[in-house]
C-alpha positions in Angstrom: -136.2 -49.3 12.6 -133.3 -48.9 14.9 -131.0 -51.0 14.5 -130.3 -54.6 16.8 -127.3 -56.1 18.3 -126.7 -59.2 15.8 -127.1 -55.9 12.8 -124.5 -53.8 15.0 -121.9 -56.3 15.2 -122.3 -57.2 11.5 -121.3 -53.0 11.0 -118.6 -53.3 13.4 -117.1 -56.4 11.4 -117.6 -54.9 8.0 -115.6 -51.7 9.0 -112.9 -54.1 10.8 -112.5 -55.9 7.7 -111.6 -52.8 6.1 -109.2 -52.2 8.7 -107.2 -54.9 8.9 -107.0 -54.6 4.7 -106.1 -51.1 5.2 -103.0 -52.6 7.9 -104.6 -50.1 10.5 -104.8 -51.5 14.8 -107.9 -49.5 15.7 -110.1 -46.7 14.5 -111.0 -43.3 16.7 -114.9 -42.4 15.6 -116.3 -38.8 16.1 -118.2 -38.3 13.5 -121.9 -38.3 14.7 -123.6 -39.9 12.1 -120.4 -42.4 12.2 -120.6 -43.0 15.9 -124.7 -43.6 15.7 -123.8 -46.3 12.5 -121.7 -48.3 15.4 -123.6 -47.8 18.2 -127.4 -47.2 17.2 -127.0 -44.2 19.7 -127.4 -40.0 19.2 -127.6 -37.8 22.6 -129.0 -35.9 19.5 -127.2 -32.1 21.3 -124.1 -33.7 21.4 -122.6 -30.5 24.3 -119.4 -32.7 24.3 -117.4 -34.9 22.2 -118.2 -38.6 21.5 -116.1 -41.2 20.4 -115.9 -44.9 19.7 -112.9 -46.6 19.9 -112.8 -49.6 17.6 -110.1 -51.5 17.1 -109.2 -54.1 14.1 -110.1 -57.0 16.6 -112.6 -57.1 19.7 -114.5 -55.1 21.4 -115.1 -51.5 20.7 -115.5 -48.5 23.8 -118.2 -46.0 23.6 -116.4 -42.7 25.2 -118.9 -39.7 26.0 -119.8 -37.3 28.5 -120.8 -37.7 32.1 -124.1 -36.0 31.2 -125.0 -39.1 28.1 -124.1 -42.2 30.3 -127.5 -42.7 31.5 -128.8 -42.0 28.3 -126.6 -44.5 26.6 -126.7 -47.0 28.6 -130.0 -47.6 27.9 -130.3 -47.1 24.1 -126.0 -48.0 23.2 -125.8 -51.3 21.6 -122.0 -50.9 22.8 -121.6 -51.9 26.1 -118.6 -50.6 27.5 -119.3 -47.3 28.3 -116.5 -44.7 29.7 -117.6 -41.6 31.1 -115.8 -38.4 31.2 -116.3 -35.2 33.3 -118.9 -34.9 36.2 -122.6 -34.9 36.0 -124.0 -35.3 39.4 -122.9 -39.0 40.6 -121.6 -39.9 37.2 -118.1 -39.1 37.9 -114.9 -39.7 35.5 -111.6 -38.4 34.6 -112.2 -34.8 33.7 -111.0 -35.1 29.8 -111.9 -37.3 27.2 -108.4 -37.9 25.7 -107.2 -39.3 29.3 -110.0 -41.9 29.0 -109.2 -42.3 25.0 -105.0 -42.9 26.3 -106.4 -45.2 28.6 -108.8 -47.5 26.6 -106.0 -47.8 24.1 -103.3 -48.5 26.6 -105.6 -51.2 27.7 -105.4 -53.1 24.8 -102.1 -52.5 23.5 -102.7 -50.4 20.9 -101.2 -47.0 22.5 -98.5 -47.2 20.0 -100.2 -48.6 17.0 -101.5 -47.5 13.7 -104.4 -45.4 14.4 -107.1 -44.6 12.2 -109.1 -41.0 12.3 -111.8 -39.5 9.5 -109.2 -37.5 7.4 -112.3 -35.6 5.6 -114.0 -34.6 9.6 -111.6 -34.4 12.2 -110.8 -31.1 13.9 -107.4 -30.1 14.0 -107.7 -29.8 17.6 -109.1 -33.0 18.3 -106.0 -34.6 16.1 -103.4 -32.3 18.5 -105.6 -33.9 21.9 -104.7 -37.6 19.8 -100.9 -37.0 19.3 -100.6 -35.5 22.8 -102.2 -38.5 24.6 -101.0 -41.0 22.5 -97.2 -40.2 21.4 -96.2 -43.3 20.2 -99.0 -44.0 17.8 -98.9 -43.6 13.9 -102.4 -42.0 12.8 -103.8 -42.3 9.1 -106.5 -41.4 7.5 -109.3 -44.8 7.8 -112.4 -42.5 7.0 -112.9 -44.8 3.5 -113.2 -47.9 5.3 -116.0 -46.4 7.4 -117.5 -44.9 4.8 -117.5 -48.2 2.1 -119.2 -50.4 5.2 -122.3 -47.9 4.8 -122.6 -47.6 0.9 -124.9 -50.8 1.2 -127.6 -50.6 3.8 -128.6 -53.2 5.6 -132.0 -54.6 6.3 -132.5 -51.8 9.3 -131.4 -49.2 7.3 -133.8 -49.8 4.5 -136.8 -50.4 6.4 -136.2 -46.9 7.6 -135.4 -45.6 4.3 -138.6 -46.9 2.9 -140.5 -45.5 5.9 -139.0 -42.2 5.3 -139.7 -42.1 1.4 -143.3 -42.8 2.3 -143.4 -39.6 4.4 -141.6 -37.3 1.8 -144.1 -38.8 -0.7 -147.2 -37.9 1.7 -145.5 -34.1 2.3 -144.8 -34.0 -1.8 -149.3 -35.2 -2.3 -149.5 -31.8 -0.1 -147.2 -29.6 -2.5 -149.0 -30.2 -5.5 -152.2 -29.3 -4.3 -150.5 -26.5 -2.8 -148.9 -24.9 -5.9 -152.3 -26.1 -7.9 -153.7 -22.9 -5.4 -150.9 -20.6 -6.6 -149.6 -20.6 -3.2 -146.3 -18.8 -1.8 -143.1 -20.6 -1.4 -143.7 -20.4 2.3 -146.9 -21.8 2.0 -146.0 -24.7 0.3 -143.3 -25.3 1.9 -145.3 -25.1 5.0 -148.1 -27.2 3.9 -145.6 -30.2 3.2 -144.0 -30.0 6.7 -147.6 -30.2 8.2 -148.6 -33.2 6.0 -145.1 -34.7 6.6 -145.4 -34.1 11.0 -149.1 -35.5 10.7 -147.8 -38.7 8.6 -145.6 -39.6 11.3 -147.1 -38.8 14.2 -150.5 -40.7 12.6 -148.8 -43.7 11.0 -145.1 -44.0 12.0 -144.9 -42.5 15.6 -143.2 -45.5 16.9 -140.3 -44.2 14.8 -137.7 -41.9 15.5 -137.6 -38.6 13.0 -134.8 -36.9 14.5 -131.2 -35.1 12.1 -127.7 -35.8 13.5 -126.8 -32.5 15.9 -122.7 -30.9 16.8 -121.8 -29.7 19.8 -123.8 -26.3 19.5 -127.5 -27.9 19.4 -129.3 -30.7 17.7 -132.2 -31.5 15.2 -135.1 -32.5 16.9 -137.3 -32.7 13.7 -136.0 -34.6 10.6 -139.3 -33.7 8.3 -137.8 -30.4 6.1 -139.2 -28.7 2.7 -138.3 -25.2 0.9 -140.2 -24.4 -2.5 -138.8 -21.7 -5.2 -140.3 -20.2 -8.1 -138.9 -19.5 -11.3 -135.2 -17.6 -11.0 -135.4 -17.9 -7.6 -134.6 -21.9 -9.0 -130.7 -21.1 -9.5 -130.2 -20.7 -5.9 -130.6 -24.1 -5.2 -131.0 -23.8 -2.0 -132.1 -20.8 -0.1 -135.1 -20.1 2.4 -138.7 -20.0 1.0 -140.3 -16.4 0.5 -143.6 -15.1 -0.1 -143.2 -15.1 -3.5 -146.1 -16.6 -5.2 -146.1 -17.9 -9.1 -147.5 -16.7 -12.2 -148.4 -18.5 -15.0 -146.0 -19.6 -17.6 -143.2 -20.5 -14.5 -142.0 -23.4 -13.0 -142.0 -23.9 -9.4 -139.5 -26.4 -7.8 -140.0 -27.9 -4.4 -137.1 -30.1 -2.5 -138.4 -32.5 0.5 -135.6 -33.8 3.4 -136.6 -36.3 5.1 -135.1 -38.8 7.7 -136.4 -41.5 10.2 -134.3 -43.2 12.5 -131.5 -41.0 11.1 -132.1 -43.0 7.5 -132.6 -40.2 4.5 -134.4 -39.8 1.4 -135.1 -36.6 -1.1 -138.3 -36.3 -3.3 -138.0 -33.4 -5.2 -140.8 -32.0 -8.0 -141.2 -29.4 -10.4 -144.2 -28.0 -11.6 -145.7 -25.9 -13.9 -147.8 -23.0 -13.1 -150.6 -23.2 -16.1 -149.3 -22.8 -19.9 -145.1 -23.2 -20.7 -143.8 -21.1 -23.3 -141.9 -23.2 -26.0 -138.4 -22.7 -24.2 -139.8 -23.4 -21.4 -141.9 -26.5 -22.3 -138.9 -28.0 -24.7 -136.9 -28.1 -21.6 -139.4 -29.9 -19.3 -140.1 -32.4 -21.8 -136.3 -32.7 -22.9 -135.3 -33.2 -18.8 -138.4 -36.0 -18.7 -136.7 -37.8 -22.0 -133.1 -37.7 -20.1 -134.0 -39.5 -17.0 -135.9 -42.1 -19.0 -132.4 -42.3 -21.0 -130.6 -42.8 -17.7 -132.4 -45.2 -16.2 -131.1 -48.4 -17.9 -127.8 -47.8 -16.0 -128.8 -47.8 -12.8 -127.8 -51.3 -12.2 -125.4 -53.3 -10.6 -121.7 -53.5 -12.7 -121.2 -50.4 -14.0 -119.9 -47.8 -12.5 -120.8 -43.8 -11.0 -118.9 -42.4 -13.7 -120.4 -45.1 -16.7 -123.9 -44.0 -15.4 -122.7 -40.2 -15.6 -121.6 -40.3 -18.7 -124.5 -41.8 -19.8 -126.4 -38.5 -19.1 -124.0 -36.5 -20.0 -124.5 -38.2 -23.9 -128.6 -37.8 -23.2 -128.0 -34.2 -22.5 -125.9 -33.7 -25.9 -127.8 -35.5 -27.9 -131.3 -33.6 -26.5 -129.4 -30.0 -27.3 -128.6 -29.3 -23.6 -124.8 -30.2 -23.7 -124.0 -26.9 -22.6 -125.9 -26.8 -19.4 -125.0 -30.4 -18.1 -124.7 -30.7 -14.2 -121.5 -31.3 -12.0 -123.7 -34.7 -11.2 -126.9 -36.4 -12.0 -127.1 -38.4 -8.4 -125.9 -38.8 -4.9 -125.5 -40.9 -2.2 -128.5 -41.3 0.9 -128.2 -42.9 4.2 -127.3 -41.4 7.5 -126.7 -38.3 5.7 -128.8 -36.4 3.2 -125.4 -35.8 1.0 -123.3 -38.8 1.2 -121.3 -40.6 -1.1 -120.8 -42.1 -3.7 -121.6 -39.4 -6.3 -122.9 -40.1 -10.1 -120.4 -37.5 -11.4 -118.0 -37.8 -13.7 -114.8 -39.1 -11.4 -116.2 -41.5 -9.1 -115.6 -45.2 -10.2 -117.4 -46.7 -7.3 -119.0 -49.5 -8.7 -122.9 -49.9 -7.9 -123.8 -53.0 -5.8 -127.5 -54.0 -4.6 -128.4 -52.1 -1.7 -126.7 -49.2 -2.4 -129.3 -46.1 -1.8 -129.1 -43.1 -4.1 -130.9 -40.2 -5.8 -131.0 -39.7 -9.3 -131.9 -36.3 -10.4 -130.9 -34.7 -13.6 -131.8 -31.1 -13.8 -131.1 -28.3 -15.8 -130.1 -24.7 -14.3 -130.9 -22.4 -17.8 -130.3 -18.4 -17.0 -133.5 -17.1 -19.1 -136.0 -18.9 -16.9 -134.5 -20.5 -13.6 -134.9 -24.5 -13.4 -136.2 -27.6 -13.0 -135.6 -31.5 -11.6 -137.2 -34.4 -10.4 -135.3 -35.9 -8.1 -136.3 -39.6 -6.6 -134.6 -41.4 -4.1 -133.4 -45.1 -5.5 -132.1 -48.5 -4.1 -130.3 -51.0 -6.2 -131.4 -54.0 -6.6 -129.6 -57.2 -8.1 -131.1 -56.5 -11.8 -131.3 -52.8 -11.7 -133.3 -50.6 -9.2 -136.3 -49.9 -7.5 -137.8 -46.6 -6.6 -138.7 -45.7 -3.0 -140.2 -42.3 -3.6 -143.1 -42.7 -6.1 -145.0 -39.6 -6.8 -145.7 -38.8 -10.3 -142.7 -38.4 -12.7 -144.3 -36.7 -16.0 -144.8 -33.6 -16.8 -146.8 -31.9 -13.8 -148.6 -28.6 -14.7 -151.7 -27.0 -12.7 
């Protein structure tokens, strides 16, 4: 669900916290999935720059185009609203960085320590900060941003969970699509029609919408591609009409994301009889997850659960084609952090929402990986996405 005002100012006081730890006055927001996190709101095309300004204490200011202030007025969960630019009556100063100096200015922070997403901002934007605000110091405060999200709150997860019950419904539609030897593009087409008539049948109060940039926006959050065989490697690259033949795998990788929240199902299947490479390797990638799933619990950390694949993969003969990481992070984006690779210490907390998803990537016959989206819990984790995990083969 989209989120309320007493869960909005519970973000807002997470990231401040980190703020004030981090000895920085007040944070500038353009990131769009950053700027929906604090406000609840996307003009989904953004056409122009947004921005929230929040600082360490109070108040933050929602700062956006002339053309989204009737828009976000009625969906923002931050009140104060400055326009920019002209869009019929909606009149305000013609730039955004005059109304950024001036919100600053307002509360004394004009010449304080400023805090900007070091891994997003354009260097443009940064020379638009440093012109309108001389006197301020600006550092890099995209971490405390981005630790308030690692846990999801109880909006977020409702959504999550909504959204792993559509990829599961497109994922039913896949395996009955590859059991009829059908094309890439027709499974991947088939699972984007069963996904569209989940949510428009049982979830069309929600919101199944991507986070847009200034040249256009996603309208429809609901995605699939299939491959077949070598095609596997490419990881991802747009579905053909390549259809399978026996003896090969097929792998198919389902997006989706409702009220911005994401989750990834992700199957392989094989396509009648495996040869013995082939079928070693399916039932070897089965054994690993099993192996991994004990440490998927609260404590230990990215890198502990990591290595604890990277053992399972020596120890089943597949040392040699381990993966740069077995996991990643899901919320407002599809790729977010943390990362269950090898160099991220993060420590996993409950309510934390992640994939896990070794695979293997083997030259003489493509690929395979099942790939399920997971939350933490406080004793260890619970699956959202639950299609079948064994061996599948039509």
């Amino acid at each position: 669900m989209l989120p309320d005002t007493t869960t909005v100012r519970a973000r807002w006081a997470r990231v401040q916290e980190n703020l004030r730890a981090a000895d920085v006055d007040a944070m500038i927001v353009l990131k769009p999935q950053n700027t929906f996190y604090l406000s609840g709101y996307t003009p989904v095309i953004y056409s122009h720059p947004v921005l929230v300004v929040l600082p360490a204490e109070g108040e933050p200011v929602f700062v956006l185009h002339a053309l989204r202030a009737h828009s976000s007025r009625r969906v923002s969960l931050i009140t104060d609203i400055r326009p920019y630019g002209r869009w019929a009556r909606e009149i305000g100063p013609d730039h955004w960085w005059q109304v950024l100096s001036d919100v600053l200015a307002e509360r004394g922070l004009a010449g304080g320590r400023i805090g900007i997403e070091g891994e997003f901002l354009p260097y443009n934007h940064l020379a638009r900060f440093t012109e309108a605000l001389p006197e301020a110091t600006f550092v890099d405060a995209g971490q405390a941003l981005m630790r308030a999200r690692y846990v999801k709150d109880a909006a977020e997860l409702e959504s999550l969970r909504v959204a792993a019950s559509v990829a599961d419904a497109g994922m039913d539609a896949v395996l009955a699509a590859v059991a009829e030897r059908r094309s890439e593009v027709e499974v991947s087409a088939a699972a984007m029609r069963a996904m569209q008539e989940t949510w428009a049948t049982r979830h069309p109060d929600r919101i199944a919408i991507d986070f847009g940039n200034l040249e256009g926006g996603v309208f429809n959050s609901l995605w699939a591609y299939s491959l077949i065989g070598d095609r596997v490697p490419m990881n991802s690259a747009p579905p053909t009409d390549r259809r399978p033949v026996d003896g090969e795998i097929q792998w198919t990788v389902i997006w989706t994301a409702i009220d911005g929240m994401h989750t990834e199902n992700e199957r392989s299947v094989a396509i009648g009889r495996l040869d013995a490479e082939r079928q070693a390797a399916f039932e070897a990638l089965l054994e690993i997850n099993e192996e991994v799933k004990p440490y998927l619990r609260p404590g230990l950390s990215c890198a502990e659960v990591y290595e604890a694949a990277r053992a399972s993969y020596v120890r089943h003969g597949y040392g040699d084609y381990l993966p740069g990481r077995i996991g990643h992070g899901l919320g407002l984006g599809p790729h977010e952090q943390p990362s269950l690779g090898p160099h991220d210490d993060l420590v996993l907390a409950p309510g934390m929402v992640l994939t896990i998803e070794p695979n293997l990537r083997i030259p003489s016959f493509g690929g395979l990986q099942h790939s399920d989206s997971v939350v933490i819990t406080d004793t260890g984790f619970e699956y959202l996405t639950t299609t079948r995990r064994d061996l599948i083969q039509v």
